[in-house]
C-alpha positions as CSV (number, residue, x, y, z in Angstrom):
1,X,28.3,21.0,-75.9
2,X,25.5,22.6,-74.4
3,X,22.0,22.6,-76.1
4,X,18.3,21.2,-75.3
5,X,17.5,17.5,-74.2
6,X,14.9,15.5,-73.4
7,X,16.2,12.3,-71.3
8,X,18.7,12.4,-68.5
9,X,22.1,12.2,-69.1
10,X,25.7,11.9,-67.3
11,X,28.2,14.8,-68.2
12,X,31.3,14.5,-68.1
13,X,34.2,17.6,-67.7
14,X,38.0,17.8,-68.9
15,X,40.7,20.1,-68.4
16,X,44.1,21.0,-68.7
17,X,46.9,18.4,-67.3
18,X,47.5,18.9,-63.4
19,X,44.5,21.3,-63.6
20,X,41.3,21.9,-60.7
21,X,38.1,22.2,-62.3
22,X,35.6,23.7,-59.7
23,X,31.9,23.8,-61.1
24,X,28.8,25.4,-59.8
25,X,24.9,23.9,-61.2
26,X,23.3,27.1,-59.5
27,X,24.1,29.9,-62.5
28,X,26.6,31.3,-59.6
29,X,29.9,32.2,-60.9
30,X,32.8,29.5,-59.7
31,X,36.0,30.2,-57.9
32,X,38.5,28.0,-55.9
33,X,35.8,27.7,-53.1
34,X,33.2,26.0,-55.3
35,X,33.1,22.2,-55.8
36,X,35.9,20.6,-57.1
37,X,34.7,18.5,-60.3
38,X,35.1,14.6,-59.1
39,X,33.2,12.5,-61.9
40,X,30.3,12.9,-63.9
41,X,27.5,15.3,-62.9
42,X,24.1,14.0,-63.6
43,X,21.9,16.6,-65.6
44,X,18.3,15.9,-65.2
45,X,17.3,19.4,-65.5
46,X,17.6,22.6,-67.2
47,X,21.1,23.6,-65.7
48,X,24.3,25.9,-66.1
49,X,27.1,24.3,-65.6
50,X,29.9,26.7,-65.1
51,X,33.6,26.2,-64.8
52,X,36.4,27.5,-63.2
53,X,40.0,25.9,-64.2
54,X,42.1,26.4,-61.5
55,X,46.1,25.6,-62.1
56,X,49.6,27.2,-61.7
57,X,48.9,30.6,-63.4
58,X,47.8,33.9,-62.0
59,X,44.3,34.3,-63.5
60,X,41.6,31.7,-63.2
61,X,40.3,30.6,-66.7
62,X,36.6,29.9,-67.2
63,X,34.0,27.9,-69.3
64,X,30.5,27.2,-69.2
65,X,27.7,25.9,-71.1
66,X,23.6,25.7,-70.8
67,X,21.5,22.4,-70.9
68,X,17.5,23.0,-71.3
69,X,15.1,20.0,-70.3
70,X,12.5,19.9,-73.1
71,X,10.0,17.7,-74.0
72,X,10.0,15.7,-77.3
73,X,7.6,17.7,-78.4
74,X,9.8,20.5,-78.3
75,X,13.0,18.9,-78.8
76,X,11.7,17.3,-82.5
77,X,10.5,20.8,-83.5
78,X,11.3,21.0,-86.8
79,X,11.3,24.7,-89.1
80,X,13.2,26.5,-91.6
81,X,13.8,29.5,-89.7
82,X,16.7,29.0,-87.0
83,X,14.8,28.5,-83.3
84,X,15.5,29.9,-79.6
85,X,14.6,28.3,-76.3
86,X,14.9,30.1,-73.6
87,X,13.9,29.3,-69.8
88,X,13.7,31.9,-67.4
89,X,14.3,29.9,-64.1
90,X,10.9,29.9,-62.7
91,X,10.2,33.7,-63.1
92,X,7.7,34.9,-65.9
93,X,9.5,37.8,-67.0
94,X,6.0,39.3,-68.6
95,X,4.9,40.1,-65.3
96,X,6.8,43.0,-65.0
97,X,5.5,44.4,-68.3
98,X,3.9,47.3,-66.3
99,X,7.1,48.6,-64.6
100,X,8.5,51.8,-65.1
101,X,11.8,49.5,-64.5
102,X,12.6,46.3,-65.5
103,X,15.5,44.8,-64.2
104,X,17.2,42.0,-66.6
105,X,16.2,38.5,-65.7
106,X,18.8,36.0,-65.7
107,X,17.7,32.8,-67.6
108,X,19.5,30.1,-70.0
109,X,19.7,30.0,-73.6
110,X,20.1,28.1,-76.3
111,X,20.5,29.1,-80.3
112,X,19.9,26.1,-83.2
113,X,20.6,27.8,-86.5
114,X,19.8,24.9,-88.5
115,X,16.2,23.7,-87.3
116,X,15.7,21.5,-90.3
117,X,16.3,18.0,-88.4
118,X,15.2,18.8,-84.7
119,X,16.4,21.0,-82.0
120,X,18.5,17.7,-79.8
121,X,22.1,17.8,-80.2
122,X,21.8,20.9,-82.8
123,X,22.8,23.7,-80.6
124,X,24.6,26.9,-82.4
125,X,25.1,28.2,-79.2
126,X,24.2,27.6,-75.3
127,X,24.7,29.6,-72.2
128,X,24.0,32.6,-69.7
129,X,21.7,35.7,-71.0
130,X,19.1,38.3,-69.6
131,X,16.2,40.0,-70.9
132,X,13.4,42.0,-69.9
133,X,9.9,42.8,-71.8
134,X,10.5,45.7,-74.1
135,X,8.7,48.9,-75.3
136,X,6.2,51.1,-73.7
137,X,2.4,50.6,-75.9
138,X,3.4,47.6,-77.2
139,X,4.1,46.0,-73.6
140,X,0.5,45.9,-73.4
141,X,0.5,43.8,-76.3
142,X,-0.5,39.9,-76.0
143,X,2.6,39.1,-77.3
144,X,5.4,40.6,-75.6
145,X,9.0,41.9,-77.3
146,X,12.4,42.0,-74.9
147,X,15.7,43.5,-74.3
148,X,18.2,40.5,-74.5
149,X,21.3,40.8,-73.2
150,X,24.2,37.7,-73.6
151,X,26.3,37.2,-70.9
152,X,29.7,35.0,-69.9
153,X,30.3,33.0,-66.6
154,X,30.8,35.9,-64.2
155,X,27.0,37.7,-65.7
156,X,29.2,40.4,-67.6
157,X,28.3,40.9,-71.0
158,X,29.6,38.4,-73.5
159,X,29.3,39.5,-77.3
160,X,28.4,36.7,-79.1
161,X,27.3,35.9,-83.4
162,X,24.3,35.2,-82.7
163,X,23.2,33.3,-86.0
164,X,25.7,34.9,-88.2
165,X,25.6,38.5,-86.9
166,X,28.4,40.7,-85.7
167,X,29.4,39.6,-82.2
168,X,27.5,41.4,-79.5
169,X,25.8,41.6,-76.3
170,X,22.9,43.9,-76.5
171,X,20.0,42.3,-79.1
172,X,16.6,43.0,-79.4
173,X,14.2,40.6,-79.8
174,X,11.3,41.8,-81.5
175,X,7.6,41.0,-81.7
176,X,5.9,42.3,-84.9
177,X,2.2,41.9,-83.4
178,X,0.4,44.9,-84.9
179,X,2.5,44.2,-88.2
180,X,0.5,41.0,-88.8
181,X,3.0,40.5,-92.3
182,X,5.9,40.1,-89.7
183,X,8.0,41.9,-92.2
184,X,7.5,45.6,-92.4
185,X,10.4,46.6,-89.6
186,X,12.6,43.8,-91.3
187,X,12.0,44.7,-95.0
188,X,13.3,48.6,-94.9
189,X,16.1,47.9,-92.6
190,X,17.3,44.9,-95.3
191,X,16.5,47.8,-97.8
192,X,18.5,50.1,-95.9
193,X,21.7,47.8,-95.5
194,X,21.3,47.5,-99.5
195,X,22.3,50.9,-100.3
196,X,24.9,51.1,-98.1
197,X,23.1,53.0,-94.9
198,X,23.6,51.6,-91.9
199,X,20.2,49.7,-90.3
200,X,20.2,47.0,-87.7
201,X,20.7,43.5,-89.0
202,X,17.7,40.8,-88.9
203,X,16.9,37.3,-88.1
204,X,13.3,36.1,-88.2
205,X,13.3,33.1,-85.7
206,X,10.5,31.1,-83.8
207,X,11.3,31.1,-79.9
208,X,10.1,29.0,-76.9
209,X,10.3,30.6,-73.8
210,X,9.8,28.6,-70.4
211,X,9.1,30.2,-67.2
212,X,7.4,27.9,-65.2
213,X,11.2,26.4,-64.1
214,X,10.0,22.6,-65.5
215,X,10.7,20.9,-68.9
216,X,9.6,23.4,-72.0
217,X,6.8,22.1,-74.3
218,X,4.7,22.7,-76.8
219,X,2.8,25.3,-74.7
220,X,5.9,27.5,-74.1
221,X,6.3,28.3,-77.9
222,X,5.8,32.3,-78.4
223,X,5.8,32.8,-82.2
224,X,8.1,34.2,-85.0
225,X,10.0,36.8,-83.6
226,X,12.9,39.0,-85.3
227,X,15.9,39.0,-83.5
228,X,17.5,42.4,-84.2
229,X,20.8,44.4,-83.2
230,X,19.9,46.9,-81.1
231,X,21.4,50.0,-82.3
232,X,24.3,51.3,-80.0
233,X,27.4,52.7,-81.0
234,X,30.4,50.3,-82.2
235,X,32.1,49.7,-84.9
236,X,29.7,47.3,-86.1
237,X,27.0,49.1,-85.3
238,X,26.9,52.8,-85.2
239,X,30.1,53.6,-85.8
240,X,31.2,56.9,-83.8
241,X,33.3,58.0,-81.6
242,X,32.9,58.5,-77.8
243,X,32.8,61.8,-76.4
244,X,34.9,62.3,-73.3
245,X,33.6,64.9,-70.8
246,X,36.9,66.8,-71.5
247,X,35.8,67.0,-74.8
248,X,34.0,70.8,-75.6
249,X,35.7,72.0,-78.5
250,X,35.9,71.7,-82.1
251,X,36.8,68.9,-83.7
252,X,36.2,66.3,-80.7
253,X,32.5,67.4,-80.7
254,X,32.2,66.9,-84.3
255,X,31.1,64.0,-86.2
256,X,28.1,61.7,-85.8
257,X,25.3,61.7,-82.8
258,X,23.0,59.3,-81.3
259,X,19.3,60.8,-80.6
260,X,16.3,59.1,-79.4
261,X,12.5,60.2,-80.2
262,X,10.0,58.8,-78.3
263,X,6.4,59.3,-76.7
């Protein structure tokens, strides 16, 4: 299983009977043209290793998982609140915090929803995502919120639990700066949930992020974030219908509407 390491280790792939595996180390999507998988592949740094199972049938089948090179001080970071690494393959995504747009990032990610005895070997889930910093005022902030998007092993959005949520692709996470309790946001949308109105779901989690392309440490840790749903429709989420163009007329333009207020 994927997750976050500190010492260099052999890994080794299986597949189906009378099966091809071909693998790619570069977070490029495999096909019969990439490497065939011959032994084990030494992982030494942060690394996707994704997975294309090539056989008798029609449709290639895929797998993939994410490794992060960490330091011990990072790898024996112990809390009570679940804990996200993420490393950002040598781009620092908060550089782009001034941009009207802000394209999404691709990077590797790794989930630990039990933090209590380490972050080695603990790994609630590991693999391909995408974010970009988040907000308009609050970009300016010193600590920066994002736009987090989880993806599969072709970069299309994967939904995915994310520490116990509805599956997903689009989450939020979110950085409480001015709120210096952390908890306003989190409190009222619990409250909201409560009495049955719909509010995005919360995690409060501490998160390293690397973007320097080495081994994460000590220095990469941001902070308690809250990692949030963002609020889309879905029948987890907001659940209405979509309207078709072809739909003008009573009743397929009744029901429920999304609207955003901003600056």
């Amino acid at each position: 299983p994927g997750g976050v390491f500190s010492e260099p280790f052999e890994l080794t792939l299986s597949g189906p009977p009378n099966a091809e595996l071909r693998v790619t180390l570069d977070g490029t999507e495999p096909d019969e043209s990439s490497a065939p998988y011959v032994g084990p592949i030494a992982i030494t740094a942060t690394t996707q290793v994704r997975v294309a199972v090539v056989d008798d049938d029609d449709d290639l089948r895929y797998a993939s998982q994410a490794y992060l090179l960490a330091e011990s001080s990072v790898t024996g970071f112990v809390s009570d609140l679940p804990v996200m690494v993420i490393e950002s393959a040598g781009f620092d995504i908060d550089s782009e915090a001034e941009l009207e747009d802000r394209p999404f990032r691709p990077l590797s990610m790794v989930v630990i929803d039990d933090a209590s005895q380490g972050l080695a070997d603990n790994a609630s889930w590991a693999g391909a995502a995408a974010m970009h910093v988040r907000g308009s005022s609050s970009s300016q902030y010193a600590k920066k919120q994002y736009t987090l998007e989880t993806r599969d092993e072709k970069d299309n959005d994967l939904d995915v639990p994310l520490l116990g949520m509805p599956a997903d692709s689009d989450w939020v996470l979110h950085a409480p700066y001015s709120d210096k309790t952390l908890m306003r946001n989190a409190m009222i949308y619990q409250w909201s949930n409560a009495i049955g109105r719909y509010a995005v779901r919360t995690r409060f989690v501490e998160v390293f992020v690397a973007p320097h392309g080495g081994a994460a440490t000590a220095d990469d840790y941001r902070g308690v974030y809250v990692l949030m749903e963002k609020i889309k429709r879905g029948p987890e989420r907001v659940d209405i219908a979509k309207l078709d163009k072809d739909d003008i007329y009573e009743p397929q333009i009744s029901g429920g509407y999304l609207l955003k207020k901003d600056w």
